[in-house]
C-alpha positions in Angstrom: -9.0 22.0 -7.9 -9.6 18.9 -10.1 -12.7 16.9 -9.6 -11.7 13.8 -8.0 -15.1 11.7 -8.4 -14.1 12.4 -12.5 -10.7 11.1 -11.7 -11.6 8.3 -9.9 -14.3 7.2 -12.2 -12.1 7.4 -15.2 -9.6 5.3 -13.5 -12.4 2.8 -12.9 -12.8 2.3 -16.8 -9.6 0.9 -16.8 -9.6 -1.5 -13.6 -12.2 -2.7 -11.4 -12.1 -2.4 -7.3 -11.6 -5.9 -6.4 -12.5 -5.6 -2.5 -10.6 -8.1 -0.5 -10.7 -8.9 3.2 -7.9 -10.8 4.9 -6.3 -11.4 8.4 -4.9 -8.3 9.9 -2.2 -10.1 11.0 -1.2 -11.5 7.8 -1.6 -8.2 6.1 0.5 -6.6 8.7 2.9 -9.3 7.6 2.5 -8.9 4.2 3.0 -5.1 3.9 6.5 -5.3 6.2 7.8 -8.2 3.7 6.7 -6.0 0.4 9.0 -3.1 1.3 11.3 -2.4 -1.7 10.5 -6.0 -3.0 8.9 -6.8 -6.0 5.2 -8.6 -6.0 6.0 -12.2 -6.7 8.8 -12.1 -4.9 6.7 -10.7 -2.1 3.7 -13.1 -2.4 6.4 -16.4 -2.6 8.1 -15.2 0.8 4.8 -14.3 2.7 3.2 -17.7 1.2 6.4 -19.6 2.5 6.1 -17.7 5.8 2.5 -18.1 6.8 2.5 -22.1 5.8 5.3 -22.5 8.6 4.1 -19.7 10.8 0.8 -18.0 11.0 0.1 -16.6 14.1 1.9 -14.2 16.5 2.4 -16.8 19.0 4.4 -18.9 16.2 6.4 -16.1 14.6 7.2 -15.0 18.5 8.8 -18.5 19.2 10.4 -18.6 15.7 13.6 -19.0 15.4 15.0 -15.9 13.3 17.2 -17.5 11.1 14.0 -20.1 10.4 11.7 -16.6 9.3 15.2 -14.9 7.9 14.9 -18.5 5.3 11.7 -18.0 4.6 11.3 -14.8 3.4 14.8 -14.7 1.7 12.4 -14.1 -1.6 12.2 -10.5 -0.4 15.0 -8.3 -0.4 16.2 -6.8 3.2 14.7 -10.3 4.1 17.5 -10.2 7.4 16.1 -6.5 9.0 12.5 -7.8 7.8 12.8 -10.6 10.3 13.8 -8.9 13.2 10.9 -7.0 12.7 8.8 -9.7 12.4 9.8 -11.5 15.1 9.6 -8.3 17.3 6.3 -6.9 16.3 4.7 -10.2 16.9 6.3 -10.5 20.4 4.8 -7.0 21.1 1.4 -8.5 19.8 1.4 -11.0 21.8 2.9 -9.4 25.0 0.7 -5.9 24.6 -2.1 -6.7 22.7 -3.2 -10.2 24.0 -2.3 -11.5 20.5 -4.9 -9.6 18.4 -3.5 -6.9 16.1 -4.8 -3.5 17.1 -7.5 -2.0 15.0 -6.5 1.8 15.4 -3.9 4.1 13.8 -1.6 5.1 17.1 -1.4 1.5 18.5 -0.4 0.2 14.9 2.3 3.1 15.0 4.1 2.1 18.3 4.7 -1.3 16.9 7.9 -1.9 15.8 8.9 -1.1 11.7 5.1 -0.1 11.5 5.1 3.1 9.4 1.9 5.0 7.9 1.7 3.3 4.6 2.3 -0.1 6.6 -0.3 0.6 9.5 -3.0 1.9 6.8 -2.9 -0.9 5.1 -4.0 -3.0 8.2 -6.9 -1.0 8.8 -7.8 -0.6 5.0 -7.3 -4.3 4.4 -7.7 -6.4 7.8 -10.2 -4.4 9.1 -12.2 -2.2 6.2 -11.3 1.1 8.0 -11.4 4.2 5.8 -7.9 5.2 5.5 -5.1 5.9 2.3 -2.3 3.7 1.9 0.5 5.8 0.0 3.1 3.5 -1.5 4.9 4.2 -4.6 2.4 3.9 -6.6 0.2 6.2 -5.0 2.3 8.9 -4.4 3.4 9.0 -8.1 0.3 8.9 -10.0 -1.4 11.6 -7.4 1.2 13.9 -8.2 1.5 13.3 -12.3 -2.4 13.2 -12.1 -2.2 16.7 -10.3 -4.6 15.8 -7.4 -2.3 17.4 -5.2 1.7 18.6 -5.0 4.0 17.2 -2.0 7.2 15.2 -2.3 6.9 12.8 0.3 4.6 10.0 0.8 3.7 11.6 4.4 2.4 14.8 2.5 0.6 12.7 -0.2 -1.6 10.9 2.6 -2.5 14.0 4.2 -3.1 15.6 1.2 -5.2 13.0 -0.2 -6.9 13.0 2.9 -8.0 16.6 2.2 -9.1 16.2 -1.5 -10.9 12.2 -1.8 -14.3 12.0 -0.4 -13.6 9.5 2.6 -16.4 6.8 1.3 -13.5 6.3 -1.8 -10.6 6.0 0.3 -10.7 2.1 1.2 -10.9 1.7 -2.2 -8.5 4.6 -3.6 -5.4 2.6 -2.5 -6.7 -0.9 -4.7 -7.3 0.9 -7.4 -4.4 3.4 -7.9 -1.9 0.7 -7.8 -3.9 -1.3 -10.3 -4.1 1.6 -12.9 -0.4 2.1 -12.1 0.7 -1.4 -13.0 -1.6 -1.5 -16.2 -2.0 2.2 -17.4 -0.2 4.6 -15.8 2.9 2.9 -15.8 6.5 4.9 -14.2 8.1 5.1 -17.8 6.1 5.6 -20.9 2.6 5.5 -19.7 -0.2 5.2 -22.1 -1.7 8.2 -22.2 -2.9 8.2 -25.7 -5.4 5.5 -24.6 -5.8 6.6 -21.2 -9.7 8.0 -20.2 -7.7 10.2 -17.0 -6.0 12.0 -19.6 -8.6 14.8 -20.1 -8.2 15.6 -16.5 -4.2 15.0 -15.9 -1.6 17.6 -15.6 1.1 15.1 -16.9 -0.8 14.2 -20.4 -1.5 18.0 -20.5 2.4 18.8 -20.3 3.5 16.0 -22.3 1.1 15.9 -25.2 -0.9 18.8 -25.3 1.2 21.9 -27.3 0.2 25.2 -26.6 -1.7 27.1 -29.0 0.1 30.4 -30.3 
């Protein structure tokens, strides 16, 4: 098994945790916009959404075609709306308007998946959890921290192998090294300090000896 402390602090010589608080609300928001949508495109629809409407109450009166507008940035914006609209009415109606800070009740709201829900408690609330987008779930696996295929079985498994006091932070920083270093097509792993401990740079670059 790989030393994950090792991992993680050779990550960290590449980008810093940058800890960041926000509304749960917004970042429940946020998280159902940025499905399959890219990060400006994401950050121009939630900014155009949250100056009309920023509360539960508002986005529960919204008109849809007023929230479908706004978010059009993002792609999917029309099925991203009706989930808006309806997880905020279930805010409101079953959780006096105040986004629930635990795991199951974040789950029964509607379009609220893992990665979504773990977000909300990693970044409204500062609860130890792992997000696993894309980002995640690739660089775990080319790393060699653990072996699953879905995104489901790379939470649990990371679950199993982080120390928990790293895992509010494991998210933050994974994604950064993924946009920067560790990139999906030619990653730069000649300049790379994981490299030593990666099953990927070990395969790729390292030839056997005879």
């Amino acid at each position: 098994m790989k030393d994950v402390v090792k991992v993680i602090a050779a990550v960290k010589r590449h980008v810093s945790y940058k800890p960041h608080h926000s509304n749960p609300f917004e970042v429940l928001i946020f998280t159902i916009i940025s499905q399959r949508t890219r990060d400006e495109n994401t950050m121009r629809a939630s900014e155009q959404l949250f100056n009309r409407f920023n509360t539960p109450g508002k986005l529960a009166k919204a008109d849809l075609k007023d929230i479908e507008r706004l978010i059009r940035p993002s792609g999917f914006y029309r099925v991203k709306a009706r989930y808006i609209k309806k997880v905020s009415k279930e805010i409101v109606g079953r959780f006096k308007g105040k986004v629930p800070a635990n795991l199951d009740d974040l789950l029964s709201l509607a379009g609220v998946g893992r990665k979504t829900a773990n977000c909300v408690l990693v970044y409204g609330f500062r609860i130890p959890a792992i997000p696993v987008d894309v980002h995640v779930n690739r660089i775990s696996n080319r790393i060699g921290l653990i072996k699953t295929k879905t995104p489901e079985q790379s939470e649990f498994a990371l679950m199993k192998v982080v120390p928990k006091k790293y895992w509010i932070e494991f998210n933050d920083l994974i994604v950064r090294f993924g946009q920067t270093v560790c990139l999906p097509r030619n990653p730069l792993c000649n300049t790379c300090s994981v490299a030593p401990y990666c099953d990927y740079y070990k395969k790729a670059y390292l030839k056997p000896t005879s």
